[in-house]
N, C-alpha and C positions, 0 to 999 in steps of 0.2 A: 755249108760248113759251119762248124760252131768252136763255140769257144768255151772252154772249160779251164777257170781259177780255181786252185786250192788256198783257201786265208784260214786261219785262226779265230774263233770264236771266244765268248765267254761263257760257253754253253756247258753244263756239268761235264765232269770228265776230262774236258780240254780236246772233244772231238772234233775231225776234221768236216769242214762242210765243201760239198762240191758245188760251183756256185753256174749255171749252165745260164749262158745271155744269148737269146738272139729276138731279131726284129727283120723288119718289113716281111721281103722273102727269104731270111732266114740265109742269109750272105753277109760276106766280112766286106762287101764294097762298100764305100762311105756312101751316108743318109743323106737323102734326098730333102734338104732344108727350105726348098722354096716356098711353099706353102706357108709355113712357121715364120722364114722370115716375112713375107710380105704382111701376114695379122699382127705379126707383132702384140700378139696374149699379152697384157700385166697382169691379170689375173686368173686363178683356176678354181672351178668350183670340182668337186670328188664327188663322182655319184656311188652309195655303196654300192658294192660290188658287184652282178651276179655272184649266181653260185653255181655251179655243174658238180658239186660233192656232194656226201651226205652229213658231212659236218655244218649243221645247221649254224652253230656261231661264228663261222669263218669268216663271212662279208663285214662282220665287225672289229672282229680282233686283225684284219687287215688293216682296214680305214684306221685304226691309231696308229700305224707303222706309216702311214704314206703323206701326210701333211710335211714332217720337217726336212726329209730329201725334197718336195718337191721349192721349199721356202730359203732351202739350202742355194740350192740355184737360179734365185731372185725375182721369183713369183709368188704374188699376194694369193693366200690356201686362204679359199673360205674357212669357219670354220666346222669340222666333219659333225660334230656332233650337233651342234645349231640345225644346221642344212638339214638331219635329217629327222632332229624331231622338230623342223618347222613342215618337213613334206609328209610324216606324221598327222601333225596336227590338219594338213588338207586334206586328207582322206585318202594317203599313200600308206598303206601300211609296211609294205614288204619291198625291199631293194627290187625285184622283180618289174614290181610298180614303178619304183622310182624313174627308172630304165626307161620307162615309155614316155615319159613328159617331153611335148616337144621342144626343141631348142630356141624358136622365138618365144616361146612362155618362162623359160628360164632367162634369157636376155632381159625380158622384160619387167618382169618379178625381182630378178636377184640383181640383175648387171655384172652376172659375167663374162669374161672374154673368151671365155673358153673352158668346156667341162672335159673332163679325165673319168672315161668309161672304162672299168674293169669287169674280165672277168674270169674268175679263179676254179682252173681246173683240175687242180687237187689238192688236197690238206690233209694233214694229219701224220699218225704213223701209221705205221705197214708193218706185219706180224708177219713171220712163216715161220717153219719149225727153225730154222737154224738163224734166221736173221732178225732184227728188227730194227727202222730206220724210221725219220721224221723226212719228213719231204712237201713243199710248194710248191707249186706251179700256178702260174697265173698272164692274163695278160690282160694290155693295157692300149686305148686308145686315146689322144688327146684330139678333139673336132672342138673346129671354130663356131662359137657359138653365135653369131651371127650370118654365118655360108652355111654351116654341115661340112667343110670342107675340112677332113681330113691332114693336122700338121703332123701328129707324130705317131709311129706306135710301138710297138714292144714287149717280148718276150720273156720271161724269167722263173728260174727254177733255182731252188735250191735244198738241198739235200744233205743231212747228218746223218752218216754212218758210219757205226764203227769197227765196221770192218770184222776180218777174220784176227780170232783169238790168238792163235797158234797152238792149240792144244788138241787139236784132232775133233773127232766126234762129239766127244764128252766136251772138251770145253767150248768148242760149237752151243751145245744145248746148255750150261751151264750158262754162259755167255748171254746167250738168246734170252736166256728167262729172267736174267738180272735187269738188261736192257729191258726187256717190259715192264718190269715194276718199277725202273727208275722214270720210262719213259709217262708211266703211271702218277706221276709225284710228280714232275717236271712239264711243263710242255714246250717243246722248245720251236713251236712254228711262230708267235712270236719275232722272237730273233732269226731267224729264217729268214721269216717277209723285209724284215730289215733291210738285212743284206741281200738279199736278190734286189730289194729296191733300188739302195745306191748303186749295185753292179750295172742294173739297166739304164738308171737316168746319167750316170758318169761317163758311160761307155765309151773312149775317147774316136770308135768309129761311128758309132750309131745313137747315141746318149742324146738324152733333152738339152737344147742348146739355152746356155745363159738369159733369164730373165731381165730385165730392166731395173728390177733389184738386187740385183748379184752385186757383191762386193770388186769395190775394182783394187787389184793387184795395186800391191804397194810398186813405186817404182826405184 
């Protein structure tokens, strides 16, 4: 079963985003934390992304959206851009690349506790004659960089559309053509990756549980 939020954006128009979360096998029963608790991560390194699209700049306009939800939740985020023109400059050129380094070389190299694999299985907008929508999907695993063992993982999609006109045919196609040239001007995945981000890491059944840097509640 899933779960689907409608929120508010700041995205042109003041359209609605449909915000779809899920994780492990894709059930509303609560997450299985044992794993996570017993490594106890302080820190996370972000490998760019995969990509399964053909929006070649995706695995980067991701990785700026995913550092401050993850530091929000009291984990030290390498930082994205460092990490990945330092695997660059070893002779990684493409996120692809990065993907394959093993986990005791990154232990050993960077010190961290734990990397956060993604990978993003759709981006962009989506045209048909009568519709046009912005849409993410992406997922996300977090393994102990020291075991390979598996603490967290998770699913998230989110989606801008704006819906039927209500003007019939005509403003069906009249509609549809505006929406591409605004979506032309605009790019709103961005703000998309955002929010599907905090939707997946908050989740209060399935969400990444409190870092060791999380702020503690006033009492």
């Amino acid at each position: 079963m899933t779960s689907i939020s409608f929120i508010k954006t700041p995205l042109l128009l003041s359209l609605l985003v449909s915000v779809l979360f899920t994780a492990g096998c894709a059930t509303r029963d609560p997450y299985n934390y044992d794993a996570l608790i017993a490594a106890k991560p302080r820190s996370i390194l972000v490998i760019p992304p995969n990509n399964d699209t053909v929006e070649v700049g995706a695995p980067y306009v991701y990785i700026s959206t995913i550092s401050r939800p993850l530091a929000e939740k009291g984990y030290y985020v390498f930082p994205v851009a460092v990490i990945d023109q330092f695997m660059k400059e070893n002779g990684l050129p493409t996120p692809d690349e990065m993907n394959q380094v093993p986990l005791d070389k990154i232990r050993e190299i960077i010190g961290a506790d734990a990397v956060l694999y993604i990978t993003i299985n759709q981006w962009g907008q989506k045209y048909n004659v009568l519709s046009s929508k912005a849409m993410v999907d992406f997922s996300m695993k977090l393994v102990d960089a020291r075991t390979g063992n598996l603490l967290w993982d998770a699913r998230a999609s989110a989606v801008n559309d704006p819906g039927s006109s209500g003007g019939g045919l005509l403003g069906a196609l009249v509609s549809a053509a505006v929406n591409q040239v605004v979506g032309s001007l605009s790019d709103a995945t961005p703000e998309l990756a955002r929010t599907a981000n905090y939707v997946a890491i908050d989740d209060s059944h399935r969400g990444l549980l409190n870092g060791p840097y999380a702020p503690v509640p006033a009492q």
